[in-house]
C-alpha angles and dihedrals in degrees: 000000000000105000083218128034129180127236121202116184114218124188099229101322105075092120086044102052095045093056084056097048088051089047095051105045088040108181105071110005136110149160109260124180126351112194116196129218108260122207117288091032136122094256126056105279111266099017112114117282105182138351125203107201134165132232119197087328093316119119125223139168133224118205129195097211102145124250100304102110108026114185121274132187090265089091132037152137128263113207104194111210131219097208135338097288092067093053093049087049093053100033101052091038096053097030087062112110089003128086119255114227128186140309092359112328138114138163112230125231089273085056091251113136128235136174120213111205145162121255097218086062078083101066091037084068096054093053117129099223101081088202097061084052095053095048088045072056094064103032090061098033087058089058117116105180130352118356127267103218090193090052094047093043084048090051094048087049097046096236107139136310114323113249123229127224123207133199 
């Protein structure tokens, strides 16, 4: 059993939202349990009450628990990206219904936020030359919307304006 698990609370779509989120990250994920509201409990009897679903061999629960506590940006989910096709792959899937933001980041259609990155960002910022890591800065603070992995290479290397990619 995972040590840590996260719980996200859902209004009503938590079994919803967690077939999305399998369909979306494919390879080793999975719905697990559903457990349904009984009688005498807070949710109409038989609705979900909970989902436990994986993600790429990550466990997560999805809890019915009624408007109360809607997402905010305090808590999300980084996807690190190996190339600009999966970024294109995880960005435009999660970002449907939901609203992009900037450098990265998006809320999905269930208002949790996610940001979509390259892995090799990581290294850029690493990187000795504390120029480089202050153009490689720029270049991802001037993104409005998904990242763009040739703009930000360009900007590291210092050859020309980084270009910006939208939606």
């Amino acid at each position: 059993m995972q040590r840590i698990q996260p719980n996200l609370w859902f209004d009503t779509e938590a079994e919803e939202a967690a077939r999305f989120y399998v369909d979306v990250f494919g390879g080793d994920s999975r719905i697990g349990t559903i457990t349904r509201y009984g009688p005498d409990s807070p949710g109409p009897e038989g609705t979900v009450m909970t989902v436990d679903f994986r993600l790429q061999g990550q466990w997560f629960t999805g809890i019915n628990g009624g408007p109360q506590f809607p997402f905010t940006e305090a808590v999300s989910f980084v996807v690190n990206c190996d190339g600009q096709e999966e970024i294109d792959h995880f960005w435009d899937r999660l970002v449907e219904g939901g609203e992009p933001g900037p450098c990265g980041w998006l809320k999905d259609r269930y208002g949790l936020s996610w940001q979509v990155v390259p892995t090799e960002w990581y290294e850029m910022y690493q990187d000795p030359d504390q120029e480089k890591v202050r153009r490689v800065t720029q270049a991802m603070l001037a993104t409005r919307g998904k990242f763009d992995l040739a703009a930000l290479r360009a900007a590291i290397e210092g050859s020309g304006e980084p270009a910006t990619r939208g939606t």
